[in-house]
N, C-alpha and C positions, 0 to 999 in steps of 0.2 A: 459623604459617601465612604465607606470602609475598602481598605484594602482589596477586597474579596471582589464585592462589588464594584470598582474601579478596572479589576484584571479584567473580570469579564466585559465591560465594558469596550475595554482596549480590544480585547479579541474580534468582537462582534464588528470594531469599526475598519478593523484590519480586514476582516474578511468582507466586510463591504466594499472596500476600497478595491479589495483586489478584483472580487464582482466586476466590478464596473471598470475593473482595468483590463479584463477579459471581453469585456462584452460592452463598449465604449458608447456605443446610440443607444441599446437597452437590453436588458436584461432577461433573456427569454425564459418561459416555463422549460422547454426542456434544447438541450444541445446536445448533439451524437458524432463524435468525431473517430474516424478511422484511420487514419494516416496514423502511422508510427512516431514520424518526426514532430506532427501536429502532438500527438498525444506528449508526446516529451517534450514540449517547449512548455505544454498547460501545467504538466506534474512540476514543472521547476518551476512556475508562477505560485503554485500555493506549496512550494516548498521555502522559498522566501520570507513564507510570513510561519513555515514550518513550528514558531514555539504559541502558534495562534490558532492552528490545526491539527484534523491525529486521523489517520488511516487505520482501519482494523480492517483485520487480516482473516481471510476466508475462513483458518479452522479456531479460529478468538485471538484473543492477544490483538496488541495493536502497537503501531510507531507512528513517530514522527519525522517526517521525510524531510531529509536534508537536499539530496538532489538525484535527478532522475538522471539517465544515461543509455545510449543504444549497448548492447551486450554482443560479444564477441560470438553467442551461442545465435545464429541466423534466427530470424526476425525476433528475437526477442531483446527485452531493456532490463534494466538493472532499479530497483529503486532502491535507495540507501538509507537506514534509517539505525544507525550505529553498525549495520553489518550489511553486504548487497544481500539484497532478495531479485532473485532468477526469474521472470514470466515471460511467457509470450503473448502480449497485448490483442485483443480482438473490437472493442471500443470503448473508451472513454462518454460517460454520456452524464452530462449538469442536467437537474431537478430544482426545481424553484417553486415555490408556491407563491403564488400573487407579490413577492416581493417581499416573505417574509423569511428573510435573512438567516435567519438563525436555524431554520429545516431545510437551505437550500442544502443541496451533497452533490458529491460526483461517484459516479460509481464505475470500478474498472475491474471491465470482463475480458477472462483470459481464454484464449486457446489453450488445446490440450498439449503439451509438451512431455516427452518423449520419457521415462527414468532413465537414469543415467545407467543404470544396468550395476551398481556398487555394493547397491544393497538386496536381496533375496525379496523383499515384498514389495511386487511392482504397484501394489493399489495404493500408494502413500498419495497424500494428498503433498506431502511438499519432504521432503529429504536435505537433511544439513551436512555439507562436505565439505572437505579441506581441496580446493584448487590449487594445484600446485603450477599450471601456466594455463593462456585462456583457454577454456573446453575440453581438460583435462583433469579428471578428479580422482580423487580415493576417498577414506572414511574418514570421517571425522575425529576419530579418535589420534590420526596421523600425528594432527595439531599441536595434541599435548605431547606425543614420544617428541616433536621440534626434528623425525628424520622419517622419511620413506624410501624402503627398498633397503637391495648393497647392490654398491658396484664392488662387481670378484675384481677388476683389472685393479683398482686402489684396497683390493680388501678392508673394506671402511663402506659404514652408512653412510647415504646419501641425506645429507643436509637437507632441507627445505630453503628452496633458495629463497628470494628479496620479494618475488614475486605470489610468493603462497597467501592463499587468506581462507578464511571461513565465507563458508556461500549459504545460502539455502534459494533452492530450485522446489518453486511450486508447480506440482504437475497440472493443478487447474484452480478454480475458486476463480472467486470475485470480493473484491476489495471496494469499501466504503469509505468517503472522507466528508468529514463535517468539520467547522469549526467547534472551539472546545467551549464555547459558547452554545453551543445546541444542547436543547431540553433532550435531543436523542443522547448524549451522552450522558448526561447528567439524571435522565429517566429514572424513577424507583421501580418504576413496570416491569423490567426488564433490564438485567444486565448486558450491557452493552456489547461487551469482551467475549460473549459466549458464541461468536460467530455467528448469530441469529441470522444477519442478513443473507448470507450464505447457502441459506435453506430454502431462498423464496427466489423466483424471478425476479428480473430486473421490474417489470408490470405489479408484481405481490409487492415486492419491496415497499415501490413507491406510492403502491395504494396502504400501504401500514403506517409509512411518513405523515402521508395525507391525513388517517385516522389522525394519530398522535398527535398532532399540530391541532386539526380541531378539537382535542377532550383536552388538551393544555388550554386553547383560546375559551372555551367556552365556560371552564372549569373561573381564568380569569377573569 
């Protein structure tokens, strides 16, 4: 078995493992959880095996989630994946086909969250800011000067203190995770990263999974 085919291997068995670490008597076609705290205990479970999974992200692009977090911004969480990403969580919900592993996904659907008001185009779908304490932003470009503002009383720029970072707050979307072992990622049909899922119901989605999974099984 070659390198290549070995990783994958490993991925698949990881993400089985965790399956079944989720869902201990068995493993259902589909799960729908609303609790906040519930949905962040699940996102830190397949953050764990995070270099074995990959989340894409409502408008394309994708991470890899290190660990989830409740967020200082009322009811929303924080997921992290080299930078926080800002949502407000509406349900997490696991897809499974007959147990075959490699099309299961979890898909998380966001409520609509507010713009921060920083930037002039309220229809952004997600806005990257420099927080300078929690729930307090300005623009990103802050970052790079490393100061926001003057204080007249010091006549002197104000520093970016210890607590500043880069954020991005999505106002809405829905987020897909699969192991990096799934033919959806790996698909030539379609590029994965272009936000597709995004465009369909959570019902479209998983009847297109469905599709895919049988012209891969039948094709084999």
């Amino acid at each position: 078995m070659n390198n290549k085919k070995a990783q994958m291997l490993e991925h698949l068995l990881k993400w089985e493992s965790l399956l079944k670490q989720i869902f201990p008597v068995s493993i259902p076609n589909t799960c729908v959880w609303e609790d906040k705290e519930a949905m962040i205990k699940i996102l830190n479970a397949i953050a764990s095996i995070s270099h074995s999974t990959h989340v894409f992200l409502p408008g394309g692009g994708g991470i890899d989630i290190i660990k989830a977090t409740e967020s200082a911004e009322e009811g929303c969480i924080e997921l992290f994946g080299g930078i926080p990403y800002i949502l407000k969580p509406d349900t997490l919900t696991f897809h499974s086909f007959n147990n075959n592993y490699e099309w299961s996904y979890f898909r998380l659907e966001t409520k609509y969250l507010s713009p921060s008001g920083i930037y002039e185009d309220d229809e952004l779908l997600r806005e990257e800011l420099t927080e300078i304490n929690p729930g307090f932003y300005v623009e990103r470009s802050v970052w790079e000067y490393g100061y926001y503002g003057y204080d007249n009383s010091k006549n002197q720029e104000k520093p970016l203190p210890k607590t500043a970072r880069i954020v991005i707050r999505y106002m809405e979307g829905a987020f897909v995770i699969f192991t990096k072992t799934s033919h959806y990622n790996l698909s030539k049909k379609r590029d994965a990263y272009d936000g597709y899922h995004n465009m369909m119901s959570s019902d479209e989605f998983k009847n297109y999974i469905l599709k895919l999974s049988h012209l891969r099984i039948n094709r084999e």
